[in-house]
PyMOL Python script that loads the backbone (N, CA, C, O; Angstrom):
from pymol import cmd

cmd.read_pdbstr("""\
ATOM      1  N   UNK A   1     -47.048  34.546  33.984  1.00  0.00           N
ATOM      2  CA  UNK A   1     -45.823  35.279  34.221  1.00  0.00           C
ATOM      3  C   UNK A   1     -45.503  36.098  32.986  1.00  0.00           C
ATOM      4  O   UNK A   1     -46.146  35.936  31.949  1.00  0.00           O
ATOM      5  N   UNK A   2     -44.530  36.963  33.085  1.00  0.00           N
ATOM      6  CA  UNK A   2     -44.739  37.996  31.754  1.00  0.00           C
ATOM      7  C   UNK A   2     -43.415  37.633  30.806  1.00  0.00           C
ATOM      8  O   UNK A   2     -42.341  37.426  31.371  1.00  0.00           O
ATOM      9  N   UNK A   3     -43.495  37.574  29.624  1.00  0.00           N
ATOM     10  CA  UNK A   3     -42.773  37.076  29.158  1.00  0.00           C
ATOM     11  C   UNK A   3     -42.737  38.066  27.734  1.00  0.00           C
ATOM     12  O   UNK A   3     -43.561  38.965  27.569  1.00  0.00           O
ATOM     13  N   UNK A   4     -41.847  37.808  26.919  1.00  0.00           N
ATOM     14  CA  UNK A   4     -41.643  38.530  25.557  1.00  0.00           C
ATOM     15  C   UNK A   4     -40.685  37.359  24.301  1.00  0.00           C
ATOM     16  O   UNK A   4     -39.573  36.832  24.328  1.00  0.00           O
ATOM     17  N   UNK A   5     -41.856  37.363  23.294  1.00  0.00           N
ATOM     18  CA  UNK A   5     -41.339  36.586  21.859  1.00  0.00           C
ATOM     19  C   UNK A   5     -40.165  37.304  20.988  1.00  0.00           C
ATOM     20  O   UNK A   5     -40.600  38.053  20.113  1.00  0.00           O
ATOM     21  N   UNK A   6     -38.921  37.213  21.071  1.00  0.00           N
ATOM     22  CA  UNK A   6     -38.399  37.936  20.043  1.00  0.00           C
ATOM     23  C   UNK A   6     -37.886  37.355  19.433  1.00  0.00           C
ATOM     24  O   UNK A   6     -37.576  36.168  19.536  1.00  0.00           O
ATOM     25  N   UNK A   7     -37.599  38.431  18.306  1.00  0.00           N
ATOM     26  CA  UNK A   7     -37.797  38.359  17.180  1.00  0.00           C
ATOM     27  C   UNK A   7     -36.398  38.523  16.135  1.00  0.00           C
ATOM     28  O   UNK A   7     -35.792  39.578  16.322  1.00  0.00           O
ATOM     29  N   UNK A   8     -35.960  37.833  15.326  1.00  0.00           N
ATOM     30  CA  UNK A   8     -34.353  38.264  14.471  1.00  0.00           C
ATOM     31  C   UNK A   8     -35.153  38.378  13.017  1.00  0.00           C
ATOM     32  O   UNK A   8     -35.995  37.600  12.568  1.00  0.00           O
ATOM     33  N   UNK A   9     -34.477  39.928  12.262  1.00  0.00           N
ATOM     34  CA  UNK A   9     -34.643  40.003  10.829  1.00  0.00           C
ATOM     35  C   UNK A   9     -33.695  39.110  10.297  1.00  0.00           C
ATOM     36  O   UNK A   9     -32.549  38.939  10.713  1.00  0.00           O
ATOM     37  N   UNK A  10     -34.227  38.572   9.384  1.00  0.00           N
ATOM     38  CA  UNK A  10     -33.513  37.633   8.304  1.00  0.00           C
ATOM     39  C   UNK A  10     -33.137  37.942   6.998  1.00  0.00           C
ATOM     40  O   UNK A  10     -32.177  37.457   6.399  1.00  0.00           O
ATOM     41  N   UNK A  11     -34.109  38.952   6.486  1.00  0.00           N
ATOM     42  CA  UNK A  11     -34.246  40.035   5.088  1.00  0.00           C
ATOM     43  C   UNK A  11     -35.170  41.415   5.477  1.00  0.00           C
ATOM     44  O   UNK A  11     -35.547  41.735   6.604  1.00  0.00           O
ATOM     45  N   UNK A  12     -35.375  42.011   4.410  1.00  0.00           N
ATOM     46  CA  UNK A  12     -35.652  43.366   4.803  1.00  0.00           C
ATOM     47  C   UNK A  12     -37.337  43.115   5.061  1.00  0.00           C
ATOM     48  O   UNK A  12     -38.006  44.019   5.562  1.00  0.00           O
ATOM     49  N   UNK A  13     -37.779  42.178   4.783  1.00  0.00           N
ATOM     50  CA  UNK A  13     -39.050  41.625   5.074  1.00  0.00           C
ATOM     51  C   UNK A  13     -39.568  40.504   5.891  1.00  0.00           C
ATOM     52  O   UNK A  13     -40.764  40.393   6.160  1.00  0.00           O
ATOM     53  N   UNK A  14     -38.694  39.710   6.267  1.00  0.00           N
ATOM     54  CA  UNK A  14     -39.023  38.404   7.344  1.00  0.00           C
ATOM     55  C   UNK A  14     -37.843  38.487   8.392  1.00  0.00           C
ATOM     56  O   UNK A  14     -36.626  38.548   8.567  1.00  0.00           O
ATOM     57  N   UNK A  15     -39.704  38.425   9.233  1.00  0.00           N
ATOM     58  CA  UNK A  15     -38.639  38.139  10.897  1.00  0.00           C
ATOM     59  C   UNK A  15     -38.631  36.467  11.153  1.00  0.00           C
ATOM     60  O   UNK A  15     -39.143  35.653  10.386  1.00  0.00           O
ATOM     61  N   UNK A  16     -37.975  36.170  12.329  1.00  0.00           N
ATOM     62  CA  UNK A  16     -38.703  34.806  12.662  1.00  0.00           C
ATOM     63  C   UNK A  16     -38.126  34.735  13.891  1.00  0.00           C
ATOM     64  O   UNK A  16     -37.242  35.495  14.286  1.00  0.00           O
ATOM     65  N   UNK A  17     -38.637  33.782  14.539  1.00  0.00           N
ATOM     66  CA  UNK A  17     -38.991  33.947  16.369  1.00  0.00           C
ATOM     67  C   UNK A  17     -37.217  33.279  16.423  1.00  0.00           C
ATOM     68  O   UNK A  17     -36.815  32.276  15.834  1.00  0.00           O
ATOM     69  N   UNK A  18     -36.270  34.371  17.475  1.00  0.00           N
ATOM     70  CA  UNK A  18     -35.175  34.005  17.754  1.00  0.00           C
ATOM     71  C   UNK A  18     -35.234  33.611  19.518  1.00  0.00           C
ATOM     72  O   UNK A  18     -34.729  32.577  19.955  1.00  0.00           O
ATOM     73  N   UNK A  19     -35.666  34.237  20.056  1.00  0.00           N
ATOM     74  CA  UNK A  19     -35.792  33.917  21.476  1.00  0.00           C
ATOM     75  C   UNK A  19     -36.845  34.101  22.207  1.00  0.00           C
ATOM     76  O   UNK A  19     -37.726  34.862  21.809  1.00  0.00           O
ATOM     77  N   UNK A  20     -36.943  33.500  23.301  1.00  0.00           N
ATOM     78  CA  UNK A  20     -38.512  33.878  24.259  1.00  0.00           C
ATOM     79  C   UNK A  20     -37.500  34.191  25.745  1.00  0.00           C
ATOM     80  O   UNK A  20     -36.628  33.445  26.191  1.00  0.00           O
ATOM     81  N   UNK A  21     -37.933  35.485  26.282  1.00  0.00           N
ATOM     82  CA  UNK A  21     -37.885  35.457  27.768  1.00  0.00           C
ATOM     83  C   UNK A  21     -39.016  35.298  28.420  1.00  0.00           C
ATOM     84  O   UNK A  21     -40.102  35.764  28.077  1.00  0.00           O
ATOM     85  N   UNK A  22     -38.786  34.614  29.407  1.00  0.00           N
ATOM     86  CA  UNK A  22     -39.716  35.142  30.813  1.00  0.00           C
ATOM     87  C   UNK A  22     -39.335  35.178  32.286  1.00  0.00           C
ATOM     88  O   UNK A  22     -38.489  34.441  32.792  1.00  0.00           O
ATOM     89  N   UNK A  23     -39.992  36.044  32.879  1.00  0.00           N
ATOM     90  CA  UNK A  23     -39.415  36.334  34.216  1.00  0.00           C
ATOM     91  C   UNK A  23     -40.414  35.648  35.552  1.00  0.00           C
ATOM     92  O   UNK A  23     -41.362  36.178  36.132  1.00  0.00           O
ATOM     93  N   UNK A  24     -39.939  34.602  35.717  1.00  0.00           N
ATOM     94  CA  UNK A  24     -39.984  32.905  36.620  1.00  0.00           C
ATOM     95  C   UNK A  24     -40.598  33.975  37.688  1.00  0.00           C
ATOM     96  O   UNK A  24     -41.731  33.601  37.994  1.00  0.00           O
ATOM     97  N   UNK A  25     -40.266  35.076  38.300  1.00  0.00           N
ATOM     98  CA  UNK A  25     -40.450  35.414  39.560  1.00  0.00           C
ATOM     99  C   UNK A  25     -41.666  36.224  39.773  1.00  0.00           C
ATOM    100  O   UNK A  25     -42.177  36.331  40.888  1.00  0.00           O
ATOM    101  N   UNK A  26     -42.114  36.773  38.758  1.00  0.00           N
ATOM    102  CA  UNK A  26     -43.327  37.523  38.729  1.00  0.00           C
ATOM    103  C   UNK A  26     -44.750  36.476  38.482  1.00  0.00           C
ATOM    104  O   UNK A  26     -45.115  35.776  37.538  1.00  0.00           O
ATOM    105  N   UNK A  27     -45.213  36.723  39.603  1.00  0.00           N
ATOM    106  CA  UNK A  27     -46.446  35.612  39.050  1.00  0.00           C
ATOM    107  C   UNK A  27     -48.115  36.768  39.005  1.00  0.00           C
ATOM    108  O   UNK A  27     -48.349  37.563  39.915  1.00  0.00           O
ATOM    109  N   UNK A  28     -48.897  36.621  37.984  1.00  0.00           N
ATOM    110  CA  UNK A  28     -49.826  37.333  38.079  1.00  0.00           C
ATOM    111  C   UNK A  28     -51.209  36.818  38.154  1.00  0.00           C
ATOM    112  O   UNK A  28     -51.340  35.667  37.740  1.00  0.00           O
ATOM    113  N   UNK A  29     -52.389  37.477  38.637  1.00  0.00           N
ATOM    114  CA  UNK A  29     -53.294  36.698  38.056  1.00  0.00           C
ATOM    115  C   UNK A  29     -54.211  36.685  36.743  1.00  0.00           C
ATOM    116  O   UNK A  29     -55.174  36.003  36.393  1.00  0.00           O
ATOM    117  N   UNK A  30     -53.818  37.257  36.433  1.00  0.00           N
ATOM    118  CA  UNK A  30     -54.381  37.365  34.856  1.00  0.00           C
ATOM    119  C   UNK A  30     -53.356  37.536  33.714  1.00  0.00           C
ATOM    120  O   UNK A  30     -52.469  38.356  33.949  1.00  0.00           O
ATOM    121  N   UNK A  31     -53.315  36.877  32.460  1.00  0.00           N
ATOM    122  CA  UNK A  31     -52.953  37.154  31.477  1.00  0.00           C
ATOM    123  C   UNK A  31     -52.623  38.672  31.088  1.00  0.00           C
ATOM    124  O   UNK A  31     -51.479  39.071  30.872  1.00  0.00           O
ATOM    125  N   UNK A  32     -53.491  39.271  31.042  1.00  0.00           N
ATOM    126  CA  UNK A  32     -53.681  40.750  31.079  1.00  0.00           C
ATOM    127  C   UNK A  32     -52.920  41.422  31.642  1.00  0.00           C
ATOM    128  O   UNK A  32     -52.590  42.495  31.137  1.00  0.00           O
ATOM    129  N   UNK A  33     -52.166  40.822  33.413  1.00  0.00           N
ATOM    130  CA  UNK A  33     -51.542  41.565  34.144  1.00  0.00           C
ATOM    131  C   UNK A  33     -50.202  41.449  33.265  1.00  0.00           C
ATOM    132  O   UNK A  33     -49.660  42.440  32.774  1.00  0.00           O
ATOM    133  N   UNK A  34     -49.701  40.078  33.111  1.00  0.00           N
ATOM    134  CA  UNK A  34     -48.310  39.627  33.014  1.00  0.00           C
ATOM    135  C   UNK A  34     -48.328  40.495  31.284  1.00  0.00           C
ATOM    136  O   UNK A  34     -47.357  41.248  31.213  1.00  0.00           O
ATOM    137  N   UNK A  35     -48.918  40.509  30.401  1.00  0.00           N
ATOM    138  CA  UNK A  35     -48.511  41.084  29.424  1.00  0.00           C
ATOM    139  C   UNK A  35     -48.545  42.525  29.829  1.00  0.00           C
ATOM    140  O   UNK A  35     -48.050  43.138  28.883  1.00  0.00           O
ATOM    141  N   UNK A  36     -48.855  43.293  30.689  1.00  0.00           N
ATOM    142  CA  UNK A  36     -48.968  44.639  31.053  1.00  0.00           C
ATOM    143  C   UNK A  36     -47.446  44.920  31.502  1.00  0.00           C
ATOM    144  O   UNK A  36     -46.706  45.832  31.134  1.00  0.00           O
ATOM    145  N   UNK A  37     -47.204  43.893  32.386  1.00  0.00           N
ATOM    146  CA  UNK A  37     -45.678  44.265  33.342  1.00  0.00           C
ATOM    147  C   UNK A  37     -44.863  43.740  31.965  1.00  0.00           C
ATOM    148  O   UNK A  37     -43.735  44.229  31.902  1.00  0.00           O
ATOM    149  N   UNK A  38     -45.190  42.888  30.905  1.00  0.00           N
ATOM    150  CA  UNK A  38     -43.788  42.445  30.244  1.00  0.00           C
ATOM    151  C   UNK A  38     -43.910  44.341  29.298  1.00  0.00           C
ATOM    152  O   UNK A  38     -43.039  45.204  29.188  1.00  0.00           O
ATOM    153  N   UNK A  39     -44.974  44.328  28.936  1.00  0.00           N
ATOM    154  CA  UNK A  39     -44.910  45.535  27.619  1.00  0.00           C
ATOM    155  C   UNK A  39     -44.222  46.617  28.407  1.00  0.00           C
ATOM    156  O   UNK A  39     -43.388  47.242  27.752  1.00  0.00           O
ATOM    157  N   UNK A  40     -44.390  47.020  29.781  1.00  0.00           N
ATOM    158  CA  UNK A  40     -43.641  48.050  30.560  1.00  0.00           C
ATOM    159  C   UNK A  40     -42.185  47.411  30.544  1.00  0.00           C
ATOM    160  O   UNK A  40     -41.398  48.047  29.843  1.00  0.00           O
ATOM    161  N   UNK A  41     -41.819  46.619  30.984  1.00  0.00           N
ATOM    162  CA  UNK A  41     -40.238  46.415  30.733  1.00  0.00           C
ATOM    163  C   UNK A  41     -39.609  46.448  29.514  1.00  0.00           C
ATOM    164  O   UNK A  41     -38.427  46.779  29.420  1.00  0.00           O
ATOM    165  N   UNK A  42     -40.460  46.054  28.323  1.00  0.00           N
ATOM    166  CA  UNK A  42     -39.618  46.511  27.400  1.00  0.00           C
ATOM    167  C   UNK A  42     -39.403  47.527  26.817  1.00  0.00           C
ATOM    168  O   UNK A  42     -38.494  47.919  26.086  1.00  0.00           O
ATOM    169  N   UNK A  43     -40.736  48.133  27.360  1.00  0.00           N
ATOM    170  CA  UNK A  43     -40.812  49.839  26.976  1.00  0.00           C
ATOM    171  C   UNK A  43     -39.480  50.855  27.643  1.00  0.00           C
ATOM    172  O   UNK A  43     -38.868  51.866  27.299  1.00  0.00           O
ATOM    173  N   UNK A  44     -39.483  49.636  29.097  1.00  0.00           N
ATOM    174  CA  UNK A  44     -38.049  50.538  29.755  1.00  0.00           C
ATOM    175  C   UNK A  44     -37.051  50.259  29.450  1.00  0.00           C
ATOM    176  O   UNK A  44     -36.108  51.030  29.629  1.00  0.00           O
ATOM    177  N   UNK A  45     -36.877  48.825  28.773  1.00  0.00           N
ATOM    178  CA  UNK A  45     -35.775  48.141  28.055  1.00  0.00           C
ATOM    179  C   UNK A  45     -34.982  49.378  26.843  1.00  0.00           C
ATOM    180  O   UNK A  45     -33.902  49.968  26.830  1.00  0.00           O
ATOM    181  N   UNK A  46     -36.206  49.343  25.909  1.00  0.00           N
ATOM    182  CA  UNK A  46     -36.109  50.282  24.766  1.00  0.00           C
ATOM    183  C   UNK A  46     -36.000  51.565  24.859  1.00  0.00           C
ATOM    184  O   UNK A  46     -35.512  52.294  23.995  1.00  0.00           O
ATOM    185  N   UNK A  47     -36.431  51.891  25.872  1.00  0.00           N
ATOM    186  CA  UNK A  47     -35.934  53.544  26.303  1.00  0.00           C
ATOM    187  C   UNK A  47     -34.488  53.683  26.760  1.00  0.00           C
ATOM    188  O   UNK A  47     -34.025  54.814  26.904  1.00  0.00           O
ATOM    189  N   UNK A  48     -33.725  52.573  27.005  1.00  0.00           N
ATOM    190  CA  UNK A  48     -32.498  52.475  27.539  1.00  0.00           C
ATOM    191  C   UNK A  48     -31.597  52.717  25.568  1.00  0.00           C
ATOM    192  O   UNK A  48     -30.625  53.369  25.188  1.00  0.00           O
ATOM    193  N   UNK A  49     -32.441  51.940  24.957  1.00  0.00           N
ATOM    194  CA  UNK A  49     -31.411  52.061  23.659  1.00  0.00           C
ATOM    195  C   UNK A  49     -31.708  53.028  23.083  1.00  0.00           C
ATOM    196  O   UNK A  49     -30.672  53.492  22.606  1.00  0.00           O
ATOM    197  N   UNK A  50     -32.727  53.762  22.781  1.00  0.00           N
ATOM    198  CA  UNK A  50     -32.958  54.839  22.469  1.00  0.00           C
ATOM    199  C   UNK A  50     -32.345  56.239  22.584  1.00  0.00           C
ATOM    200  O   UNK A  50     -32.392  57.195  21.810  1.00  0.00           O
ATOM    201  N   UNK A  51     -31.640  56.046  24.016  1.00  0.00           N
ATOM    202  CA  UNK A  51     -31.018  57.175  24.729  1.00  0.00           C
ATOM    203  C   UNK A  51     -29.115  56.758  24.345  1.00  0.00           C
ATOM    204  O   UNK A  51     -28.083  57.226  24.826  1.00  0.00           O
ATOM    205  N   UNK A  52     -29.387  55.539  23.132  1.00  0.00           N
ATOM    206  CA  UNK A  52     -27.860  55.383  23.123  1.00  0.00           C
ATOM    207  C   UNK A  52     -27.172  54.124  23.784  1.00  0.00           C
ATOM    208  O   UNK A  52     -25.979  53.864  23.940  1.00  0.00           O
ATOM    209  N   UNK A  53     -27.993  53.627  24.024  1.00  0.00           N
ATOM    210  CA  UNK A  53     -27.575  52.552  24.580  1.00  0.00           C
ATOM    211  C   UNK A  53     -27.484  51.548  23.875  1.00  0.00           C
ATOM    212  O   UNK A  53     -28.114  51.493  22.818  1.00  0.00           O
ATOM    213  N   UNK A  54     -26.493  50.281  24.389  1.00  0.00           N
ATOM    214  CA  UNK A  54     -26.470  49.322  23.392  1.00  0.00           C
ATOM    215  C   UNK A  54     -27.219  47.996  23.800  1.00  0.00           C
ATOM    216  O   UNK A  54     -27.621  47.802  24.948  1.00  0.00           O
ATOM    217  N   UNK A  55     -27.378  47.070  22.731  1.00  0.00           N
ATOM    218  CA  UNK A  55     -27.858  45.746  23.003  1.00  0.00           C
ATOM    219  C   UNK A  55     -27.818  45.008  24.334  1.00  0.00           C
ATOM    220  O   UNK A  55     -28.666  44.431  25.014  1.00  0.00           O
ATOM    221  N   UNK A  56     -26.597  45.230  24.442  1.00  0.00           N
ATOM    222  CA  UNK A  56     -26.273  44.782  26.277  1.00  0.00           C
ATOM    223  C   UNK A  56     -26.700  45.381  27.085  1.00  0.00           C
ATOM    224  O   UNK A  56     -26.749  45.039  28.267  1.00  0.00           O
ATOM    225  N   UNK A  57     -27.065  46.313  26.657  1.00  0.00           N
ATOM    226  CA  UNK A  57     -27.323  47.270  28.241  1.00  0.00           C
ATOM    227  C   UNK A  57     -29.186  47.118  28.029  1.00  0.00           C
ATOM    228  O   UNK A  57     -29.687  47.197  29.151  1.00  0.00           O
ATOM    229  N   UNK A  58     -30.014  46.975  27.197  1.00  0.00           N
ATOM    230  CA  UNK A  58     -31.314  46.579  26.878  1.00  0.00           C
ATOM    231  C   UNK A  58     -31.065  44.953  27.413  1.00  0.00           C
ATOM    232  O   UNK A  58     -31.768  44.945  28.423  1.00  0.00           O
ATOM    233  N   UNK A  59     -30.617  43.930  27.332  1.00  0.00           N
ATOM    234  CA  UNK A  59     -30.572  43.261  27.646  1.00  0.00           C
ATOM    235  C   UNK A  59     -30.192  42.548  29.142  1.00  0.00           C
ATOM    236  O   UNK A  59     -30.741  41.526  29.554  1.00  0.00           O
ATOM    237  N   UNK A  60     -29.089  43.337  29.901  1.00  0.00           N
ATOM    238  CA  UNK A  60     -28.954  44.308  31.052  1.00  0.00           C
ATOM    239  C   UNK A  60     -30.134  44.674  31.688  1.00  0.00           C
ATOM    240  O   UNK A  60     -30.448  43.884  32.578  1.00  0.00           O
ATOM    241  N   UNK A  61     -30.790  45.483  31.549  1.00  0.00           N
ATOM    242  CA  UNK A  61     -32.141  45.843  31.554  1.00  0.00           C
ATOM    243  C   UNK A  61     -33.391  45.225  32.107  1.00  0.00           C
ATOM    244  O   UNK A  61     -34.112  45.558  33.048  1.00  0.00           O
ATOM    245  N   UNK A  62     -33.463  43.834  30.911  1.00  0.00           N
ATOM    246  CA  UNK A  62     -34.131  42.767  31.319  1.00  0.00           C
ATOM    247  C   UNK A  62     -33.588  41.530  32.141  1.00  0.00           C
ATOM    248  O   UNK A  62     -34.173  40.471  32.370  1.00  0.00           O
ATOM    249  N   UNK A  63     -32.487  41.877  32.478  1.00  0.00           N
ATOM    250  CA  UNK A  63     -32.027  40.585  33.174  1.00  0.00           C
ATOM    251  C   UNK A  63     -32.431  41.405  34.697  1.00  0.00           C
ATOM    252  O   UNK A  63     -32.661  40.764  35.723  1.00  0.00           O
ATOM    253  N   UNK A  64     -32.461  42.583  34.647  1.00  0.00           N
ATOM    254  CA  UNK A  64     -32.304  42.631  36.454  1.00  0.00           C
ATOM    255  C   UNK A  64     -33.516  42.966  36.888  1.00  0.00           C
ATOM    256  O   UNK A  64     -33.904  43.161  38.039  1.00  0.00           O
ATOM    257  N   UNK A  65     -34.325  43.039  35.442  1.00  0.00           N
ATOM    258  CA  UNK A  65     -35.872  42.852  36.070  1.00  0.00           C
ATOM    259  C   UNK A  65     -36.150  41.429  36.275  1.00  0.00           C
ATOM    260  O   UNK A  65     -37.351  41.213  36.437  1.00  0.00           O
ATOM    261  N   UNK A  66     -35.350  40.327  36.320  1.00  0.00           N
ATOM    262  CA  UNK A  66     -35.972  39.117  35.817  1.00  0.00           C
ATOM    263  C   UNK A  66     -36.011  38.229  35.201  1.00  0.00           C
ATOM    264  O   UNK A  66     -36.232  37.094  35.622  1.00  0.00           O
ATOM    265  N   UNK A  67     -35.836  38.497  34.232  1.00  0.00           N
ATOM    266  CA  UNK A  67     -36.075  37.581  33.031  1.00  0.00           C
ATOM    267  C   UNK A  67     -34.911  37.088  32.423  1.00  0.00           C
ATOM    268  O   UNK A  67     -34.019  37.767  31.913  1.00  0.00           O
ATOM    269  N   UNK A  68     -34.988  35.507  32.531  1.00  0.00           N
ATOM    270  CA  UNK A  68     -34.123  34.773  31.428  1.00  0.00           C
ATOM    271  C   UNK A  68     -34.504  34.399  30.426  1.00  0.00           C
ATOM    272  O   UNK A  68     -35.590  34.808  30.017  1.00  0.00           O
ATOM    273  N   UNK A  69     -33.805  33.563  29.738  1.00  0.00           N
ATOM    274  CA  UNK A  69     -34.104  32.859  28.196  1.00  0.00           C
ATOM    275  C   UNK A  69     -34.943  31.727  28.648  1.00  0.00           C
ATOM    276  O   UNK A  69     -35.097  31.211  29.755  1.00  0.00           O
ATOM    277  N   UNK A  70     -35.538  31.441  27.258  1.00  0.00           N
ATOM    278  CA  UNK A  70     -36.443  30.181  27.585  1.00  0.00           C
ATOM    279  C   UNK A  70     -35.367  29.188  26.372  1.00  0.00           C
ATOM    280  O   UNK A  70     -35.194  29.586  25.220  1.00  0.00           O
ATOM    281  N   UNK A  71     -34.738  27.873  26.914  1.00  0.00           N
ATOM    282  CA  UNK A  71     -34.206  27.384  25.863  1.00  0.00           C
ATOM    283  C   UNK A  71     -35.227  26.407  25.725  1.00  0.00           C
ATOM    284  O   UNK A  71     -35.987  25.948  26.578  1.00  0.00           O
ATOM    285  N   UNK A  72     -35.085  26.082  24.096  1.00  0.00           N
ATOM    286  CA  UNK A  72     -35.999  25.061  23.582  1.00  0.00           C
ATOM    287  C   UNK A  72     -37.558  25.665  23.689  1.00  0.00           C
ATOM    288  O   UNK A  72     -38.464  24.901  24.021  1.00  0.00           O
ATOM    289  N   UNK A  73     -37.796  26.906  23.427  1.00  0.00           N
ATOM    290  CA  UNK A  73     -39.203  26.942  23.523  1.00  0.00           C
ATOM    291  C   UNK A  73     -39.999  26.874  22.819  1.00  0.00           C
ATOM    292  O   UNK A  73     -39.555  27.143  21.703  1.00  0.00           O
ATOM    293  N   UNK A  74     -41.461  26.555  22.788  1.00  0.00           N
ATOM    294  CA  UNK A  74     -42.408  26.427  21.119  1.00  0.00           C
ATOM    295  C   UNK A  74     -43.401  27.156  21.541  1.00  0.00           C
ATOM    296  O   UNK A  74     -43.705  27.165  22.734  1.00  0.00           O
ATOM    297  N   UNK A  75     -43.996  27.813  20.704  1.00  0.00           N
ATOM    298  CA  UNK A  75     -45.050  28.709  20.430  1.00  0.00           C
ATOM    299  C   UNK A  75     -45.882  27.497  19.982  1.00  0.00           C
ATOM    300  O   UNK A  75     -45.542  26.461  19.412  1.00  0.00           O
ATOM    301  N   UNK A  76     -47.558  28.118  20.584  1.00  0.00           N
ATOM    302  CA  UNK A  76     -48.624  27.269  19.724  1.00  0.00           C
ATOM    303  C   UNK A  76     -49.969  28.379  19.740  1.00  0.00           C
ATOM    304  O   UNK A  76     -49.978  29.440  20.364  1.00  0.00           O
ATOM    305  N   UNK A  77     -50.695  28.029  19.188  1.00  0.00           N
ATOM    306  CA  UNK A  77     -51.295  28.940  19.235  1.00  0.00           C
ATOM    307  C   UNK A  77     -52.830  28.670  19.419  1.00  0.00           C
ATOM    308  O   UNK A  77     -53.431  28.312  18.406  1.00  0.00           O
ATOM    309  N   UNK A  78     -53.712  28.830  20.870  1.00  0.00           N
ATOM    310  CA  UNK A  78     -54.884  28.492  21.486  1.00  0.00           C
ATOM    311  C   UNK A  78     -56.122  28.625  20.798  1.00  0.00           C
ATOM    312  O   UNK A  78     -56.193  29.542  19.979  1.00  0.00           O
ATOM    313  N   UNK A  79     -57.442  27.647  21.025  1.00  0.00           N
ATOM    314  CA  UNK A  79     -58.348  28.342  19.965  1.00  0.00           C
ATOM    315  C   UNK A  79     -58.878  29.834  19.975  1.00  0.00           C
ATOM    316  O   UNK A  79     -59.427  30.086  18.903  1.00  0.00           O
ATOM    317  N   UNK A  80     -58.881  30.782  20.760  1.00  0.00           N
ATOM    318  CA  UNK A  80     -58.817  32.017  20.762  1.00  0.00           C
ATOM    319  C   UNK A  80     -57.827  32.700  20.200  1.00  0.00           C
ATOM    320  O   UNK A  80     -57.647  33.881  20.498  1.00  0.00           O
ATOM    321  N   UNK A  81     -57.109  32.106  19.382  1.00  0.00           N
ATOM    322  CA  UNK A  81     -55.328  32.652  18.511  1.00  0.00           C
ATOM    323  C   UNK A  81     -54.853  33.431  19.903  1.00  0.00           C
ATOM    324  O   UNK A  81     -55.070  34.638  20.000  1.00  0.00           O
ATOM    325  N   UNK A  82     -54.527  33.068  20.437  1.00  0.00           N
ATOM    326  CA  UNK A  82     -53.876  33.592  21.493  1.00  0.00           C
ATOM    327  C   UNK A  82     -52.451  32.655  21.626  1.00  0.00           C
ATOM    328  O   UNK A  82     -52.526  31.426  21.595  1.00  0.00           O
ATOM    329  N   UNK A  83     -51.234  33.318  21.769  1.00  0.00           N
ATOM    330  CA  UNK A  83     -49.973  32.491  22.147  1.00  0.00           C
ATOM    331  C   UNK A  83     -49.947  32.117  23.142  1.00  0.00           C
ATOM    332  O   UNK A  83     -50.149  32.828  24.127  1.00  0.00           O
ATOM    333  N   UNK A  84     -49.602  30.463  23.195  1.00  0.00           N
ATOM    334  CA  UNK A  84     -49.273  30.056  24.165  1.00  0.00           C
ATOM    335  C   UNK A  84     -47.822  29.400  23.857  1.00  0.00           C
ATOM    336  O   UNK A  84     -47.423  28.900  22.805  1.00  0.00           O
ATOM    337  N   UNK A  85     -47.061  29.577  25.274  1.00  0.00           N
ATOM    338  CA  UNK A  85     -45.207  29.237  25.125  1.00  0.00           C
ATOM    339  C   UNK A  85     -45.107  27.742  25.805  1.00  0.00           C
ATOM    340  O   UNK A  85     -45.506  27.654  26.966  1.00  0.00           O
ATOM    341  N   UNK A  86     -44.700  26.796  25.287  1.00  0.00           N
ATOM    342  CA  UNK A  86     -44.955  25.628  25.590  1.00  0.00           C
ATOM    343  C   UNK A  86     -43.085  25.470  25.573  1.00  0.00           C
ATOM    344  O   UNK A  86     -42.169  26.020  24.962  1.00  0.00           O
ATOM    345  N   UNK A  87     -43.213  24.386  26.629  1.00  0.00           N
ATOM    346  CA  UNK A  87     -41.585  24.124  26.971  1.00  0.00           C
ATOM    347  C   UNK A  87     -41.075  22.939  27.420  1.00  0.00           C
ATOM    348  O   UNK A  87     -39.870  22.832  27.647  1.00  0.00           O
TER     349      UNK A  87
END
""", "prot")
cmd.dss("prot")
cmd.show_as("cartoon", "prot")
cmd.util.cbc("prot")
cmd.orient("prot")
């Protein structure tokens, strides 16, 4: 399912993982697909703030494509370094 790691600055140099969405309703069959449909939503997400828009309305955005919060989620990371969202 397609999902997105984000991210909060802390200093002008470190981020660190503040939230994970994913959207429960999209199911794909490949890895490949679901990161394809998440990178397009946020691309449409971010085109929404770009044009002036605010946090809410990017966030807005992703809610009516789908996607909620993941609470409590952990990142790990597969022997191919590939993320996996464990919950």
């Amino acid at each position: 399912m397609p999902s997105a790691l984000c991210y909060q600055q802390t200093t002008d140099a470190r981020w660190v993982e503040h939230f994970c969405l994913v959207n429960p309703a999209c199911h794909t069959n490949t890895e490949e697909q679901a990161s394809a449909i998440a990178e397009a939503d946020l691309k449409g997400a971010f085109e929404i703030k770009s044009q002036g828009g605010s946090d809410s309305k990017v966030a807005d955005f992703m809610r009516s494509k789908g996607y909620v919060n993941v609470e409590g989620f952990q990142r790990a990371v597969d022997q191919n370094n590939r993320t996996r969202l464990l919950q």
